[in-house]
PyMOL Python script that loads the backbone (N, CA, C, O; Angstrom):
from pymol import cmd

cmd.read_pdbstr("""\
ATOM      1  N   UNK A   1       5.725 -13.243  34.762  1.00  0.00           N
ATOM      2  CA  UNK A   1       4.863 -14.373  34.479  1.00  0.00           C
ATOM      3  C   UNK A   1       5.540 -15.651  34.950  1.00  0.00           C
ATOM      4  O   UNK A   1       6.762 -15.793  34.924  1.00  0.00           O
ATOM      5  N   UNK A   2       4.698 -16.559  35.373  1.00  0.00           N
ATOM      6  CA  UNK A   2       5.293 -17.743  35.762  1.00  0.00           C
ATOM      7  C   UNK A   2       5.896 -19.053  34.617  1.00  0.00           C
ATOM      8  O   UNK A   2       5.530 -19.228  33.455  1.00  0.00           O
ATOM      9  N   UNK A   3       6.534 -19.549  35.111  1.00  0.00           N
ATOM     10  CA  UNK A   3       7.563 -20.645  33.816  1.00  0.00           C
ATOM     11  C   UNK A   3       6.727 -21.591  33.595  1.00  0.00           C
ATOM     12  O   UNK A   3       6.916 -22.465  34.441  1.00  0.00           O
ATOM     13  N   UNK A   4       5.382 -22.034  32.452  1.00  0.00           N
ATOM     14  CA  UNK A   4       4.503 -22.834  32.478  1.00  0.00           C
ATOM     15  C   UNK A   4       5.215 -23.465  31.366  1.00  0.00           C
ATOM     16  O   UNK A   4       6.032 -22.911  30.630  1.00  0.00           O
ATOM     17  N   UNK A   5       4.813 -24.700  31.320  1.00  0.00           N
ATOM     18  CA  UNK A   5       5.416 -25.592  30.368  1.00  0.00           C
ATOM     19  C   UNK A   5       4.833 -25.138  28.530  1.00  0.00           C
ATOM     20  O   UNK A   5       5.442 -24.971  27.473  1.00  0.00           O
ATOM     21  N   UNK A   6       3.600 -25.090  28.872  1.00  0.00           N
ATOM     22  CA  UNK A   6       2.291 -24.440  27.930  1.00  0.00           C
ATOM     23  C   UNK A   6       2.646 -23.257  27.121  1.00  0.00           C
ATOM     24  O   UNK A   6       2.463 -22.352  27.936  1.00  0.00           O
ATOM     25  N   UNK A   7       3.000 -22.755  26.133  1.00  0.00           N
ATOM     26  CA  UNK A   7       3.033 -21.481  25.496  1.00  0.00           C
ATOM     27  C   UNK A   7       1.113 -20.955  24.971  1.00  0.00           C
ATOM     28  O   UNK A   7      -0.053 -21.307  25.150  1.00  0.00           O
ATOM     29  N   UNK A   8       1.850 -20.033  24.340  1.00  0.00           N
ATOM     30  CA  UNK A   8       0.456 -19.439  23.827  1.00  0.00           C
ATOM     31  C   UNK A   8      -1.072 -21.057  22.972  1.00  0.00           C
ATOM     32  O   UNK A   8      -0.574 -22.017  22.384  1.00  0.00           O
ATOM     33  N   UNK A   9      -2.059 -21.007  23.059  1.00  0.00           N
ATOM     34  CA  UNK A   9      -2.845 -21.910  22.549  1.00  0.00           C
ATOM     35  C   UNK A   9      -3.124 -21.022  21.776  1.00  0.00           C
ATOM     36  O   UNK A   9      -3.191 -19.795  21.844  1.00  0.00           O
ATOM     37  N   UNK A  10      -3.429 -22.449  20.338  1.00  0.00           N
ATOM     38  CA  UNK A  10      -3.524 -21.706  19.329  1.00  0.00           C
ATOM     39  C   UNK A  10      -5.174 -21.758  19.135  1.00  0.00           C
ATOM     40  O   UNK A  10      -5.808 -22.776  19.414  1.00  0.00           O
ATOM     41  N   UNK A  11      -5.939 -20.279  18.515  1.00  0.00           N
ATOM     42  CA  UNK A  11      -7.258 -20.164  17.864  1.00  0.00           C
ATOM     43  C   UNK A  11      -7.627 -21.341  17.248  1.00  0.00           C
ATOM     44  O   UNK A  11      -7.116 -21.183  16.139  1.00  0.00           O
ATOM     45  N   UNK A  12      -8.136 -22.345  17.227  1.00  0.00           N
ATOM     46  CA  UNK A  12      -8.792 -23.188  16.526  1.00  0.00           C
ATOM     47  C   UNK A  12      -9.935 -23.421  16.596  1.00  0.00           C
ATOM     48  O   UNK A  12     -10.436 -23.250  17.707  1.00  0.00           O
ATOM     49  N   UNK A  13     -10.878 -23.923  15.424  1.00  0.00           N
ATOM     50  CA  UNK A  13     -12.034 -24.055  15.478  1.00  0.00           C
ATOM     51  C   UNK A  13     -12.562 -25.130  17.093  1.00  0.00           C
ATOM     52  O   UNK A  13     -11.920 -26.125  17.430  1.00  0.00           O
ATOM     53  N   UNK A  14     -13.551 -24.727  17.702  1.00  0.00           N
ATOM     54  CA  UNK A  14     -13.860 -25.453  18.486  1.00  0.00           C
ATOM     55  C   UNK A  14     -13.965 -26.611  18.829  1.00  0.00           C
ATOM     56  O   UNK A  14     -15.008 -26.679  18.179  1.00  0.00           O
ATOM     57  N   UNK A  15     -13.863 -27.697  19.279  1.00  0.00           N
ATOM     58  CA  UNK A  15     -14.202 -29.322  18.784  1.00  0.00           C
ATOM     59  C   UNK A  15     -14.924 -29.437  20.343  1.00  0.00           C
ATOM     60  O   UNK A  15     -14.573 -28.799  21.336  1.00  0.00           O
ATOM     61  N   UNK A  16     -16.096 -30.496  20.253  1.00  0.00           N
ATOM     62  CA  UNK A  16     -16.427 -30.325  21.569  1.00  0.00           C
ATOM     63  C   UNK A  16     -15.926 -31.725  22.168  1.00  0.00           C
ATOM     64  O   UNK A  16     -15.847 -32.715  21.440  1.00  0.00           O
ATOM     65  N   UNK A  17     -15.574 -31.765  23.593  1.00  0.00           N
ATOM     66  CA  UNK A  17     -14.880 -32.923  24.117  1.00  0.00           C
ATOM     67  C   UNK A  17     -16.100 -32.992  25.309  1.00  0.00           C
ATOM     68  O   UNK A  17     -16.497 -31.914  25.751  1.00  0.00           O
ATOM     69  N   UNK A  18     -16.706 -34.281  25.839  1.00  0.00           N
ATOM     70  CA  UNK A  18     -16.819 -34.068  27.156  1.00  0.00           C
ATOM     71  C   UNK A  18     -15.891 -35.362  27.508  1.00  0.00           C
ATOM     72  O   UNK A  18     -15.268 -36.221  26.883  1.00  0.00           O
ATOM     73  N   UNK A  19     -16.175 -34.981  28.984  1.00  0.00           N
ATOM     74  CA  UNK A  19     -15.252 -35.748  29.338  1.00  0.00           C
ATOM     75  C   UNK A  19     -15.334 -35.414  31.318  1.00  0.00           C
ATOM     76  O   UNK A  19     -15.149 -34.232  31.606  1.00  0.00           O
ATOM     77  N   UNK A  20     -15.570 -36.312  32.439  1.00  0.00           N
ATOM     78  CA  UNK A  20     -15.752 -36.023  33.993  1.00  0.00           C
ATOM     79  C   UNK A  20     -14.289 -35.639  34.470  1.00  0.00           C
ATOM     80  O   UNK A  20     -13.359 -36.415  34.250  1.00  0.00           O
ATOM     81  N   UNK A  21     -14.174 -34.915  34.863  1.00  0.00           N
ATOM     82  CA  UNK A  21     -12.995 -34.444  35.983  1.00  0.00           C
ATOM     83  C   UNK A  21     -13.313 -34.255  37.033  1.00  0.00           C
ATOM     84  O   UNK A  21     -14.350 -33.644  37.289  1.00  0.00           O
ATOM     85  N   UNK A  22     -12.498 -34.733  37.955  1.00  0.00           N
ATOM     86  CA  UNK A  22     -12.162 -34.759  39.821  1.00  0.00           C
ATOM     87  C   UNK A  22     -12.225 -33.060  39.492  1.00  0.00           C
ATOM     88  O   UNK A  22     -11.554 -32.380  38.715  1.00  0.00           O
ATOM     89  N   UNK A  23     -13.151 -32.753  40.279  1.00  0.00           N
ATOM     90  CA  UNK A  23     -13.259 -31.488  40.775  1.00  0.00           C
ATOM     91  C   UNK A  23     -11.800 -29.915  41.282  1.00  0.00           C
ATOM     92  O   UNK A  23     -11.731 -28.686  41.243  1.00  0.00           O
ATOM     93  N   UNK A  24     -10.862 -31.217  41.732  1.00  0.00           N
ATOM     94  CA  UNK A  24      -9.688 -30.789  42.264  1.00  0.00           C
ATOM     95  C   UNK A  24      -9.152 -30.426  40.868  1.00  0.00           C
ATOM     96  O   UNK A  24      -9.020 -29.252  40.524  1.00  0.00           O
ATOM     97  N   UNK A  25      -8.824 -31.545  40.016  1.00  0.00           N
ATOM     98  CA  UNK A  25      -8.532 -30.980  38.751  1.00  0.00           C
ATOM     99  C   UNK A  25      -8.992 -30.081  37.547  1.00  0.00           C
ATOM    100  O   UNK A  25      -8.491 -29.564  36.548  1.00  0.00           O
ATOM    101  N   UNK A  26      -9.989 -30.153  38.058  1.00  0.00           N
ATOM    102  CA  UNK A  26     -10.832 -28.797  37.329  1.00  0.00           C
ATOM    103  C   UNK A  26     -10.685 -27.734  38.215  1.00  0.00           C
ATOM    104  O   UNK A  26     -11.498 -26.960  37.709  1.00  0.00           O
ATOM    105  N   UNK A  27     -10.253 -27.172  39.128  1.00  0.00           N
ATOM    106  CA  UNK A  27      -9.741 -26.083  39.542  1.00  0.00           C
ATOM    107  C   UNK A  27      -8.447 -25.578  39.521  1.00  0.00           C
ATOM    108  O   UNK A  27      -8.291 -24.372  39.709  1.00  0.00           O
ATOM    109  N   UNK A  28      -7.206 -26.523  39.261  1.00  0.00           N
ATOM    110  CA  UNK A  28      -5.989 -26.731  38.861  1.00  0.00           C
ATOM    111  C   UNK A  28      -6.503 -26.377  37.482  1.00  0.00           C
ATOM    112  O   UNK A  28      -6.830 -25.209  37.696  1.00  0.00           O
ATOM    113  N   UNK A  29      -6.772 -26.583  36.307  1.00  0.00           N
ATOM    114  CA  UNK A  29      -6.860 -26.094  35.223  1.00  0.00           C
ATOM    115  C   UNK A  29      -7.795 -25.121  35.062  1.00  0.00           C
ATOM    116  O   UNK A  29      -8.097 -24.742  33.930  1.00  0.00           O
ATOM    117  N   UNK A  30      -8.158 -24.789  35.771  1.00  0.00           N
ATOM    118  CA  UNK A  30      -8.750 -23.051  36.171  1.00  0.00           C
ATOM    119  C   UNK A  30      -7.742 -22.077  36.425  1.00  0.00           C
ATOM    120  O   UNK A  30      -7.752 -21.114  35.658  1.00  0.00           O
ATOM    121  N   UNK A  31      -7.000 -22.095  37.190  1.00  0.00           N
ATOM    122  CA  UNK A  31      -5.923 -21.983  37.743  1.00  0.00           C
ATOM    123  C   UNK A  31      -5.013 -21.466  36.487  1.00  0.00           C
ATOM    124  O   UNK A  31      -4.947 -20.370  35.929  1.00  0.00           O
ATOM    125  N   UNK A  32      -4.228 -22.913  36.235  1.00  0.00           N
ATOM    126  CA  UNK A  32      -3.525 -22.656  35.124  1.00  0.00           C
ATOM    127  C   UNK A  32      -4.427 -21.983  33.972  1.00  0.00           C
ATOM    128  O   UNK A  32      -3.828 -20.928  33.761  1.00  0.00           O
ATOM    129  N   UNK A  33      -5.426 -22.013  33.201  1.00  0.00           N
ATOM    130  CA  UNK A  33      -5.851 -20.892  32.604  1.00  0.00           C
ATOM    131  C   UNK A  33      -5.879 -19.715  32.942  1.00  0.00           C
ATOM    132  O   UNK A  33      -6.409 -19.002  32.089  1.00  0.00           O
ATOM    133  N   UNK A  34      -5.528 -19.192  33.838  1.00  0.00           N
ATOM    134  CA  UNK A  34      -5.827 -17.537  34.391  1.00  0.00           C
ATOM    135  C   UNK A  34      -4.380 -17.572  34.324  1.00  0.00           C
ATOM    136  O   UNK A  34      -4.052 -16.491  33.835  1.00  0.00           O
ATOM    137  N   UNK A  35      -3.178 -18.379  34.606  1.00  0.00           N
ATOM    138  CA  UNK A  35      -1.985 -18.274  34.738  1.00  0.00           C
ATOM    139  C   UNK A  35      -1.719 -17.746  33.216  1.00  0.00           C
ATOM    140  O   UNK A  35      -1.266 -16.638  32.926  1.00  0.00           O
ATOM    141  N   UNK A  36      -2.030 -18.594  32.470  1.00  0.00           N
ATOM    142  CA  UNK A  36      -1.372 -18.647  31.262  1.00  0.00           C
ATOM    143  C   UNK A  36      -2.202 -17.666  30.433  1.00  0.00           C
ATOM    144  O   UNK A  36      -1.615 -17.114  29.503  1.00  0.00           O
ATOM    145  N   UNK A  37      -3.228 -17.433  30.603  1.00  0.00           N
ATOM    146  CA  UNK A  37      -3.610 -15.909  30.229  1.00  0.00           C
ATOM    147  C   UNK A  37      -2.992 -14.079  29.830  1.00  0.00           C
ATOM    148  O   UNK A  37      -3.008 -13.238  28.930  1.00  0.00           O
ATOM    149  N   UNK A  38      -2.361 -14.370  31.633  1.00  0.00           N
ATOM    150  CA  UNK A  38      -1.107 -13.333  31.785  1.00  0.00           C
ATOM    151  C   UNK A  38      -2.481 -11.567  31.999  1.00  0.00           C
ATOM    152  O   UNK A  38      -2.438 -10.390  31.642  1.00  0.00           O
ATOM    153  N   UNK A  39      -3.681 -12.642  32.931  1.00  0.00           N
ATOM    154  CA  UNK A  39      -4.209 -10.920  33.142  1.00  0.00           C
ATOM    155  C   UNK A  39      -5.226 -10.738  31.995  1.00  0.00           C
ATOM    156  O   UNK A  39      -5.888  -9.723  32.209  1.00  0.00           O
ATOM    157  N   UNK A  40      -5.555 -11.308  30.949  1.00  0.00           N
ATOM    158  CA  UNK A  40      -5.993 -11.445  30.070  1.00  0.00           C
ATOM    159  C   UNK A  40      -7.279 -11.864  30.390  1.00  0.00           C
ATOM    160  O   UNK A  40      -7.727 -11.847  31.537  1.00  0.00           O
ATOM    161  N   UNK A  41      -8.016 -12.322  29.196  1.00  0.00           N
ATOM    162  CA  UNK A  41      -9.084 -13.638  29.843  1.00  0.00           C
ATOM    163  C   UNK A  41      -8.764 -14.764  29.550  1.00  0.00           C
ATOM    164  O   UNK A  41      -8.348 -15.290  28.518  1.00  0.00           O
ATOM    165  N   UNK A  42      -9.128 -15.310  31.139  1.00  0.00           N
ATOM    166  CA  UNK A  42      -8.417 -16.935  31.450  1.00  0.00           C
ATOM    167  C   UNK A  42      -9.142 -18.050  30.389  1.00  0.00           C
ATOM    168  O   UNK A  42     -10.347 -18.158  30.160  1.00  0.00           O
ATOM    169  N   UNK A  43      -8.211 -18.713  29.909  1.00  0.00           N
ATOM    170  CA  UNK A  43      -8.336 -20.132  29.382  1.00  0.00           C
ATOM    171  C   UNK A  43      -9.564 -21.169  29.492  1.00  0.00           C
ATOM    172  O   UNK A  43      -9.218 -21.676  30.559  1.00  0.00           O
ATOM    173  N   UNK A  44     -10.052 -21.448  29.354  1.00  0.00           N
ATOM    174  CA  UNK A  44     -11.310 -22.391  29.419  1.00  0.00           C
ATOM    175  C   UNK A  44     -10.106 -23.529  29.701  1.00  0.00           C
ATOM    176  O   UNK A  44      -9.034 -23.652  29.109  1.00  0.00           O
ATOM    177  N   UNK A  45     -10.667 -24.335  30.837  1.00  0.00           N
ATOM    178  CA  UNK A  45     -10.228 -25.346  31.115  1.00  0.00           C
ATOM    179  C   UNK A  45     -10.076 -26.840  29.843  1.00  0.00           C
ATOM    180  O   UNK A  45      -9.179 -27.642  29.584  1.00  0.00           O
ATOM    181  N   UNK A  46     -11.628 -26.579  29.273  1.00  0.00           N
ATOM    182  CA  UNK A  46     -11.205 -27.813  28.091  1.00  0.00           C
ATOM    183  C   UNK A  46     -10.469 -27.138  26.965  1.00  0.00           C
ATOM    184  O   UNK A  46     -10.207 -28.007  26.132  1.00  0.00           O
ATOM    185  N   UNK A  47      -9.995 -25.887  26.557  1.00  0.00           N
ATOM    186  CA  UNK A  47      -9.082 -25.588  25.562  1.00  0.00           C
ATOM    187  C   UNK A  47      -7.845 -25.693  26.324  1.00  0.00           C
ATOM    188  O   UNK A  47      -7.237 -24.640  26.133  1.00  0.00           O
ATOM    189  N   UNK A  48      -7.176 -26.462  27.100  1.00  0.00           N
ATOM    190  CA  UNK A  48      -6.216 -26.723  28.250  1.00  0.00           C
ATOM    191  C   UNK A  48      -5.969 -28.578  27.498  1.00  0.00           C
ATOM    192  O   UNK A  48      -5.071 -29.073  26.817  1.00  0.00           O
ATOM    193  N   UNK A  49      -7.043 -29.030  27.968  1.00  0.00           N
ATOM    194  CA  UNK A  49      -6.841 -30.192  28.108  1.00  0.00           C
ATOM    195  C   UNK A  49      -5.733 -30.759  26.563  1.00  0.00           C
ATOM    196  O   UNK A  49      -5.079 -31.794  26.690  1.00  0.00           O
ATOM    197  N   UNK A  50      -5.682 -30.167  25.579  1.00  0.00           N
ATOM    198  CA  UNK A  50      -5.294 -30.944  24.335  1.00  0.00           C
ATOM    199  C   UNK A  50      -4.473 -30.394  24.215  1.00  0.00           C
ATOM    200  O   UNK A  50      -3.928 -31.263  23.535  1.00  0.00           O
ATOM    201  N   UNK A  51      -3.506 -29.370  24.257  1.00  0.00           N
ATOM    202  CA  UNK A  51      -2.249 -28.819  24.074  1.00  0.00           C
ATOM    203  C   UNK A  51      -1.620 -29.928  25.426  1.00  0.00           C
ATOM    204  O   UNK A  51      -1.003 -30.962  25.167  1.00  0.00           O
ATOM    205  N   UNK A  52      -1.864 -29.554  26.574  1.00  0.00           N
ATOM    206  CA  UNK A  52      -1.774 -30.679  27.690  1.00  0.00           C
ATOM    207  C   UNK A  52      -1.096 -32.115  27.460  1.00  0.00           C
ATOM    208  O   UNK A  52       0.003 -32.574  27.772  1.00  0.00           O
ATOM    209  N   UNK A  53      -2.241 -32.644  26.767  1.00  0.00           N
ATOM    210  CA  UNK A  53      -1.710 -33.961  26.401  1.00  0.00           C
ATOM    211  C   UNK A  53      -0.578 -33.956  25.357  1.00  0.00           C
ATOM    212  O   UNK A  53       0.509 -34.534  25.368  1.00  0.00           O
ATOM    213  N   UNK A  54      -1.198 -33.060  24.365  1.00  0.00           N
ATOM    214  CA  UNK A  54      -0.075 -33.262  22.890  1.00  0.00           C
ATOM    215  C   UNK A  54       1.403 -32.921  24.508  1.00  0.00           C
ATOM    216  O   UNK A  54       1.654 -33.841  25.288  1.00  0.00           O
ATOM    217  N   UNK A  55       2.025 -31.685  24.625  1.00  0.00           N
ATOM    218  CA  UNK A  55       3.116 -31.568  25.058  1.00  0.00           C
ATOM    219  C   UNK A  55       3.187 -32.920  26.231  1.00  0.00           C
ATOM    220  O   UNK A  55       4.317 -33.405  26.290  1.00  0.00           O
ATOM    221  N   UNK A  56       2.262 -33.511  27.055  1.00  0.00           N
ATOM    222  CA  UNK A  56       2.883 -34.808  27.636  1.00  0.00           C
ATOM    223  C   UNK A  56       3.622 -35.807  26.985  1.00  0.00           C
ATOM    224  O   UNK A  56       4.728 -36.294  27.217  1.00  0.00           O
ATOM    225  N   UNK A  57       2.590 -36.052  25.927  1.00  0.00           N
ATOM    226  CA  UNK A  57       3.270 -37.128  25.060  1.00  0.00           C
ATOM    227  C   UNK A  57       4.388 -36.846  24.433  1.00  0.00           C
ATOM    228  O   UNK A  57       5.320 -37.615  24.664  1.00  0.00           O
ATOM    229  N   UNK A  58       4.631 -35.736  23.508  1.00  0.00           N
ATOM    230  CA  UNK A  58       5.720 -35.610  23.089  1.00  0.00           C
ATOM    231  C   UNK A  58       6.715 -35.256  24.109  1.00  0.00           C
ATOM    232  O   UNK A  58       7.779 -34.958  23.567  1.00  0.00           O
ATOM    233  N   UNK A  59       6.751 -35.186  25.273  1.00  0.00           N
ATOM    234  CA  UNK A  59       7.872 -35.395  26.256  1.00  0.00           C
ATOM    235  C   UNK A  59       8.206 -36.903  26.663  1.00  0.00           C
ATOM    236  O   UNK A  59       9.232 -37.190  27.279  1.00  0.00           O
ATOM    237  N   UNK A  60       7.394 -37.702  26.324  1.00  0.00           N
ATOM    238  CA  UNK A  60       7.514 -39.062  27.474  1.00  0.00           C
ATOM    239  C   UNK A  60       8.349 -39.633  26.503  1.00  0.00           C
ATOM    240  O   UNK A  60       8.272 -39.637  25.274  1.00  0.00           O
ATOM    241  N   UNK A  61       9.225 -40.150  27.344  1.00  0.00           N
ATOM    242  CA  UNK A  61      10.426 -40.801  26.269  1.00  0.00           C
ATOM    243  C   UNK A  61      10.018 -42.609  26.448  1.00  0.00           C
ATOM    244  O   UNK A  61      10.365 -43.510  25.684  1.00  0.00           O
ATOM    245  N   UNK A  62       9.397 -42.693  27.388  1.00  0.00           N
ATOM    246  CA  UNK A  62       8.926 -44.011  27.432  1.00  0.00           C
ATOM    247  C   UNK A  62       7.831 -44.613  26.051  1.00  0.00           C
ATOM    248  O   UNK A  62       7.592 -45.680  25.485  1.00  0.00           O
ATOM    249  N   UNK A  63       7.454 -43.367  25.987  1.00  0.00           N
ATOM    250  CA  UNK A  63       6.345 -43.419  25.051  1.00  0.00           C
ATOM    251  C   UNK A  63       7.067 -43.611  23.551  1.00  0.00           C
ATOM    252  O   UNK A  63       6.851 -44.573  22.814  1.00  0.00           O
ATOM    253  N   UNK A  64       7.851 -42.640  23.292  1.00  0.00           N
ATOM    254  CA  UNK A  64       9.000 -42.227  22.284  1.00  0.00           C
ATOM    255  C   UNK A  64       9.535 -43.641  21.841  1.00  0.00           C
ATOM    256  O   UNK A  64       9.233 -44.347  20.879  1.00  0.00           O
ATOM    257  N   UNK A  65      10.285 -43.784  22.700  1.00  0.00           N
ATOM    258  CA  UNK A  65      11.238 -45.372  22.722  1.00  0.00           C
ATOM    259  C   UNK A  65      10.269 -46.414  22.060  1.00  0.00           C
ATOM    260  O   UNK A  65      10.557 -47.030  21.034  1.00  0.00           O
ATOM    261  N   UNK A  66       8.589 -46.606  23.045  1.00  0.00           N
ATOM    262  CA  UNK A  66       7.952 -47.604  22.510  1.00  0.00           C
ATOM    263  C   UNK A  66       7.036 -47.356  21.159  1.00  0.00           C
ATOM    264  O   UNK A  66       6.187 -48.026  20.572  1.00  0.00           O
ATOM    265  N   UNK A  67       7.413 -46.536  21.033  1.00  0.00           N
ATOM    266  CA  UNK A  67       6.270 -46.166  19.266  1.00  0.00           C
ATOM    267  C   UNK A  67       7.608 -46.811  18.651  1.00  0.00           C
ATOM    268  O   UNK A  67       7.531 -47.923  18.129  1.00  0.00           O
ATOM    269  N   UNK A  68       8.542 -46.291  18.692  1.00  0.00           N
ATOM    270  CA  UNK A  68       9.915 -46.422  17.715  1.00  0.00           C
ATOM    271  C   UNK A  68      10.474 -48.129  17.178  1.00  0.00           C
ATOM    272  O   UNK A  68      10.953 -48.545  16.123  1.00  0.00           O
ATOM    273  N   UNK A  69      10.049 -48.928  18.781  1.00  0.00           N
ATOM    274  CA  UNK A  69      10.287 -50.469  18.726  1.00  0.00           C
ATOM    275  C   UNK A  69       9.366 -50.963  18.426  1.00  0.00           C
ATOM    276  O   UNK A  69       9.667 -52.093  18.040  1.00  0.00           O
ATOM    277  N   UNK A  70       8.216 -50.780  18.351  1.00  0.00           N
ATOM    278  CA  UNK A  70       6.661 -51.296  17.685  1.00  0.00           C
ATOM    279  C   UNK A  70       6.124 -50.719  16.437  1.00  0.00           C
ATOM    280  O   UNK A  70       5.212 -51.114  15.710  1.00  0.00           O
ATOM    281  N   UNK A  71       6.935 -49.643  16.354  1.00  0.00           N
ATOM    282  CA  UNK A  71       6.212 -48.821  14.757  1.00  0.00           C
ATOM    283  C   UNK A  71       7.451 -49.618  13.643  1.00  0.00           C
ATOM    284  O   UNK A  71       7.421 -49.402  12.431  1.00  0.00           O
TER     285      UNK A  71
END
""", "prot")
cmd.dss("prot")
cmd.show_as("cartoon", "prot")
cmd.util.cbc("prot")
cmd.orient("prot")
C-alpha cells in the first residue's frame, strides 16, 4: 500500500457539505479514495475532504504558532 498521510476514516454519521471543486481536484480525491481504500470500496471524495483538512491544520505550524499568540 502506498504511504498516505490519511489513516483509516472513521464511520460517522453523514453530514452533508456542498461545496464546487476544479474538476482536476475531484479526480485527485477519487484517486486518493481508491488509494486509501486498499482494493476495497473507494472513498467518496466528500468523506475525504474533512479528515483532509482536520490533518492539514493540525500540521501547519504557522497556524499552531498563530492560535497560541492570539488565543
Amino acid at each position: 500500500m502506498a504511504k498516505l498521510k490519511l489513516g483509516p476514516i472513521a464511520d460517522d454519521k453523514p453530514v452533508k457539505v456542498t461545496v464546487e471543486l476544479p474538476a482536476a481536484l475531484h479526480r485527485d480525491l477519487t484517486d486518493y479514495g481508491r488509494l486509501l481504500a486498499e482494493g476495497g470500496a473507494p472513498i467518496e471524495p466528500a468523506k475525504l475532504i474533512v479528515p483532509m483538512l482536520e490533518r492539514f491544520i493540525s500540521t501547519d505550524r504557522g497556524f499552531a504558532k498563530g492560535r497560541r499568540t492570539t488565543g
